[in-house]
N, C-alpha and C positions, 0 to 999 in steps of 0.2 A: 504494500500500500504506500502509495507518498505521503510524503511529510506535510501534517495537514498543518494547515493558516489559519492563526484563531483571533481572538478581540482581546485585549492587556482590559482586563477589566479595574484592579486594583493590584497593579504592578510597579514596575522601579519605582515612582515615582513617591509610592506608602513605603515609607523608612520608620521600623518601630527600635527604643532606643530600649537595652537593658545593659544599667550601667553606663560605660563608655564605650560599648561594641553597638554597631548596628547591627538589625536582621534584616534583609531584603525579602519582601515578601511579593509574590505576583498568581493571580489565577486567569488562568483564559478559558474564554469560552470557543467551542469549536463545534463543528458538525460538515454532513457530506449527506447529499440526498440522490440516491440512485432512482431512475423512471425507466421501466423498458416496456416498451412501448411502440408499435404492437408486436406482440409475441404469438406465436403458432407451434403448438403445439399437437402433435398426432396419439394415438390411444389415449384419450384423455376421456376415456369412462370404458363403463364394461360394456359396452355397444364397438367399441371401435371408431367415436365418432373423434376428429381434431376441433383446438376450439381455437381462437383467434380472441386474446384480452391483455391487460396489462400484467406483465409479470408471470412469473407462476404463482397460480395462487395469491396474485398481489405480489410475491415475492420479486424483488429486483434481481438481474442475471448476475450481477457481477460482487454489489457489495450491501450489504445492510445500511438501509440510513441511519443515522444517529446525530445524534446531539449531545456534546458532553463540555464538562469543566476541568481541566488540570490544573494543580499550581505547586509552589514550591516555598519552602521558607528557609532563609538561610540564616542555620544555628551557630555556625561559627566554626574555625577549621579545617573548611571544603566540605564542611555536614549541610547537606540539605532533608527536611522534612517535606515529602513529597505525597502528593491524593489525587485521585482521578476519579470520576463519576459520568458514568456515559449509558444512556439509553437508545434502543431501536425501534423506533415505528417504519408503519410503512406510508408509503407515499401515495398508494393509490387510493387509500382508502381513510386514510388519518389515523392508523387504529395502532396500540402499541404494539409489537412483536410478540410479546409474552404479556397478556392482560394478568394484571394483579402483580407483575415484577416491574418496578421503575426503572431501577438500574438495572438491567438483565444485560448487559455487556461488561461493565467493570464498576466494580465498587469496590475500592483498596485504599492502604495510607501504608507510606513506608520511610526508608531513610535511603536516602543516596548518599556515598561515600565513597572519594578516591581509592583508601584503602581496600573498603571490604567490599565494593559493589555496590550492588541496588538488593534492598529487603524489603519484600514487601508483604501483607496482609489482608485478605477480607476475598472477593472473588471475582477473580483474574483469568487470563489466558493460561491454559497448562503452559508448562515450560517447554515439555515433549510438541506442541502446537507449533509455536517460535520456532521451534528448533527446526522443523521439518518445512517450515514454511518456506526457506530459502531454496527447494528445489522441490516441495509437490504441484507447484503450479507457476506458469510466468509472470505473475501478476503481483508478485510480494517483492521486498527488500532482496535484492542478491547480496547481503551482508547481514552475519548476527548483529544482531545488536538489543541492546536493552526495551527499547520500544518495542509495542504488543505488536504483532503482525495479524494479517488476514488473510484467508485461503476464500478464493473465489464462493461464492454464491450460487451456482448452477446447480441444482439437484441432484443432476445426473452422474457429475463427478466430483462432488463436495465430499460422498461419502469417506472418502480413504480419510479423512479429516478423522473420524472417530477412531482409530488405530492411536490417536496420540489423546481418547479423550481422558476424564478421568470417569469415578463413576457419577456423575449427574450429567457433564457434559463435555464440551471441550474445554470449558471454562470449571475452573474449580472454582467451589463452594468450599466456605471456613477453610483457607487455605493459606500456607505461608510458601513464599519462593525468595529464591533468592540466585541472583543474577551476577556473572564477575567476567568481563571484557578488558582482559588482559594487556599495557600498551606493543605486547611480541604479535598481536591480532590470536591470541587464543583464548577461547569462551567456556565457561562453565557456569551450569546452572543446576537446580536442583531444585523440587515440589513435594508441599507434603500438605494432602487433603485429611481434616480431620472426619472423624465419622457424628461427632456431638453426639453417641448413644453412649450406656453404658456396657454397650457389646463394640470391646475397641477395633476389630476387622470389617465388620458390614460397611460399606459406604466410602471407607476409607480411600485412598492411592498414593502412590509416591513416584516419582520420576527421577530421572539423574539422564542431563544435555550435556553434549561438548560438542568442540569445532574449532573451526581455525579461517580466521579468515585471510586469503592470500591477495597478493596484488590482483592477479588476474581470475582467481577462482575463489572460490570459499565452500569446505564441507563440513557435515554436522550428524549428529545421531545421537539418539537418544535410547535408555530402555523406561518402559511404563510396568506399573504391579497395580492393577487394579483391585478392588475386593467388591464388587456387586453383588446383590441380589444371593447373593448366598453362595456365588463363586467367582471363582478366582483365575483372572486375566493373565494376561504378557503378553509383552510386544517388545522386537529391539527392530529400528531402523535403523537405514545409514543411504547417506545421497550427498548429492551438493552442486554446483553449477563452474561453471566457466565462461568466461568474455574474453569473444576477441573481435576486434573492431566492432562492428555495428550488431555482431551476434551474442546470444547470449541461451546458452543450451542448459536443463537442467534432469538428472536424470536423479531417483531414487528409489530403494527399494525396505517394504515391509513383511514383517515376520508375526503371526499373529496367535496365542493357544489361549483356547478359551474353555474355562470349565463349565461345565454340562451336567454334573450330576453322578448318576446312574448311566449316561449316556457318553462313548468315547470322547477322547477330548477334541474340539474344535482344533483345526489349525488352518491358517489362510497365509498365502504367498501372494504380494500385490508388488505390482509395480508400476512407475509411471515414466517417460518423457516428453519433454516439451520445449518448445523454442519460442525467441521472440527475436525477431528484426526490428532495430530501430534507428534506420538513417536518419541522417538533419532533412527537417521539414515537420511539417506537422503529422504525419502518420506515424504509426508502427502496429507491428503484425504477430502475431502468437498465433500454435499450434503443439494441439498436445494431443498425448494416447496415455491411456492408464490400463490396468486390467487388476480386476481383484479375484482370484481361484477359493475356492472354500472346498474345504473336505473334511466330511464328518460333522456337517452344522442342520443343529436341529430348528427347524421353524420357529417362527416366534407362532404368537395365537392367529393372527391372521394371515395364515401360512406362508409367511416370505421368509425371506434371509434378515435375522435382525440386527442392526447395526453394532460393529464390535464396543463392547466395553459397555454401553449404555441399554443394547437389547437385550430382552426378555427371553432365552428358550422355552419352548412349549417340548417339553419330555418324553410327551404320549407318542409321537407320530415320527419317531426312528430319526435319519442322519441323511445327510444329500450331500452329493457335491455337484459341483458347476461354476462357471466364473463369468463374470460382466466383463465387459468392454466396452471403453467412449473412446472415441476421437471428438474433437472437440479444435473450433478456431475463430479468431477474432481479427477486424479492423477498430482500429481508432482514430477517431482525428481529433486531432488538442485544438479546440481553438484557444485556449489560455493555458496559465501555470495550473490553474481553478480548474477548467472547465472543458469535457471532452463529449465527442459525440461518439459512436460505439456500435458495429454489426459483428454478430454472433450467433455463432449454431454450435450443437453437436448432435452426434449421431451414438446412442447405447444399443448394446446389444446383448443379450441376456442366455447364454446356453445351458444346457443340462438340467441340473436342479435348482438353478440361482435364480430365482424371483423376487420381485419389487412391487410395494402396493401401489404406486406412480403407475404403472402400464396397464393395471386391471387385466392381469393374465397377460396382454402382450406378449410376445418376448422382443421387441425392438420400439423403438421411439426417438422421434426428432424433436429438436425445439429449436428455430430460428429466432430471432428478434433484433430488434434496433433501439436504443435508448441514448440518453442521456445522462453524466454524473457529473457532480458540480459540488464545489465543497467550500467552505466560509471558516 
């Protein structure tokens, strides 16, 4: 995601005095409204029929809108006290993302420090998320860094996102991390979601990131320990990306066992790559393929494949395997630093025993569209 552009609401300019040190304190306000607009989509009911509307589902193609505040106060030392608060609605419709969650993107407060990194508190992007972001899709940071990242929006191949989630989401809940970007360009991070019961494994997870970022490439990998629903996750990735001249190629691969019960254990092999052209002028172009394999995964209740780490098994009705495939590609045109106009498709495709409640039995689907994103 780019580096968004917000409002100094009460920054440099509020000097609070303790003693004879000053604290610089500043919050900004920021937000990014994605519109896609019109969208076509095919199997879009159990009939077979395609529908022509904004979004999926209201949902924008590329990025969740939001609205948020950051700020920072400086305690003295190269210590800053650091908060961010950010919510999602959607644009086609005004309606929150998650009705009854305000902040359902981040709500944290933590300390930033030369020495020890970034710490932070409350709930946040998983670290394992970050981590992976810099090569599961072309449309994030090609650099770690302490800033939260975002993995595309599109339905179709957002899923591998849940491979780094924790157990509620990709975002933890009652979570601590902690973030340290080395000045040799080598990253380390680390996640620990609390479960708030007094059964200390249910709900729980922990993560552990590294990487290295190089002049011309940067790679990263994480492993995840989830504890949901009454079993018990893993995942270790590893990928990373490379630039040269106006290219920039990103390739990476996921490992994934999931407990089941009574029932074998889950295990999925995913992978992805993807490109992005970006000469001078106002265009640039991405193309990407992913594939996610399953074997041994028992349905959720509505007989699909259910997403790793945060789906349900349903234990009655035995073990599948089969594995999806998207290709997926984009234009954009920037008319500003702000503000870009945007064509996009991709093409899923569904073999074996891999099912998705998006197709209504299907086994293939398109979605084209054209929008708008613009950010303040």
């Amino acid at each position: 995601m780019k580096k968004r552009i917000g409002w100094t609401l009460a920054a440099t300019a509020g000097v609070l005095m303790a003693g004879n040190a000053q604290a610089q304190s500043s919050v900004q306000l920021y937000g990014l409204l994605d519109m896609s607009v019109p969208t076509y989509i095919t199997h879009a009911d159990a009939d077979g029929n395609h529908v022509i509307g904004m979004g999926n589902g209201g949902e924008p193609w590329f990025s969740g809108s939001r609205f948020g505040m950051r700020g920072a106060e400086d305690i003295g030392g190269g210590s800053k006290i650091i908060f961010a608060l950010e919510a999602e609605y959607r644009v086609a419709d005004g309606q929150m993302e998650d009705p009854g969650q305000l902040f359902d993107r981040d709500a944290w407060v933590g300390l930033d420090n030369p020495m020890v990194g970034e710490l932070t508190a409350g709930f946040q992007n998983t670290i394992a998320r970050d981590a992976a972001a810099i090569y599961g899709d072309p449309y994030g940071s090609a650099k770690l860094r302490y800033e939260e990242g975002g993995w595309t929006n599109s339905n179709n191949f957002k899923q591998m996102i849940f491979y780094a989630a924790s157990a509620t989401s990709t975002r933890s809940t009652n979570s601590v991390a902690w973030k340290k970007l080395f000045s040799n360009g080598l990253f380390a991070s680390a996640n620990y979601a609390f479960s708030n019961s007094t059964s200390f494994a249910p709900g729980s997870s922990y993560q552990f990131a590294g990487g290295y970022n190089g002049g011309l490439f940067a790679l990263s990998g994480f492993y995840n320990h989830v504890n949901h629903g009454g079993f018990t996750n893993q995942t270790w990735s590893v990928g990373g990306n490379y630039i040269f001249d106006i290219f920039r190629v990103n390739a990476g691969y996921f490992h994934y066992l999931g407990g089941q019960g009574a029932l074998a254990q889950r295990h999925d092999d995913a992978w992805t790559v993807s490109f992005k052209i970006a000469p001078k002028g106002a265009f640039d172009y991405e193309l990407g393929y992913q594939q996610m394999r399953v074997h041994n995964a028992a349905y959720n209740a509505d007989g699909n494949i259910p997403n790793a780490n945060i789906g349900t098994p349903d234990l009655t009705n035995g073990v599948h395997n089969g594995f999806k495939e998207t290709l997926y590609g984009s234009i954009f045109y920037h008319l500003s630093k702000r503000t870009e106009l945007y064509l996009a498709g991709d093409y899923m495709k569904l073999h074996g025993g891999y099912t998705v409640g998006s197709t209504f039995g299907a086994t293939n689907q398109l979605e084209l569209t054209t929008g708008v994103r613009t950010r303040f």
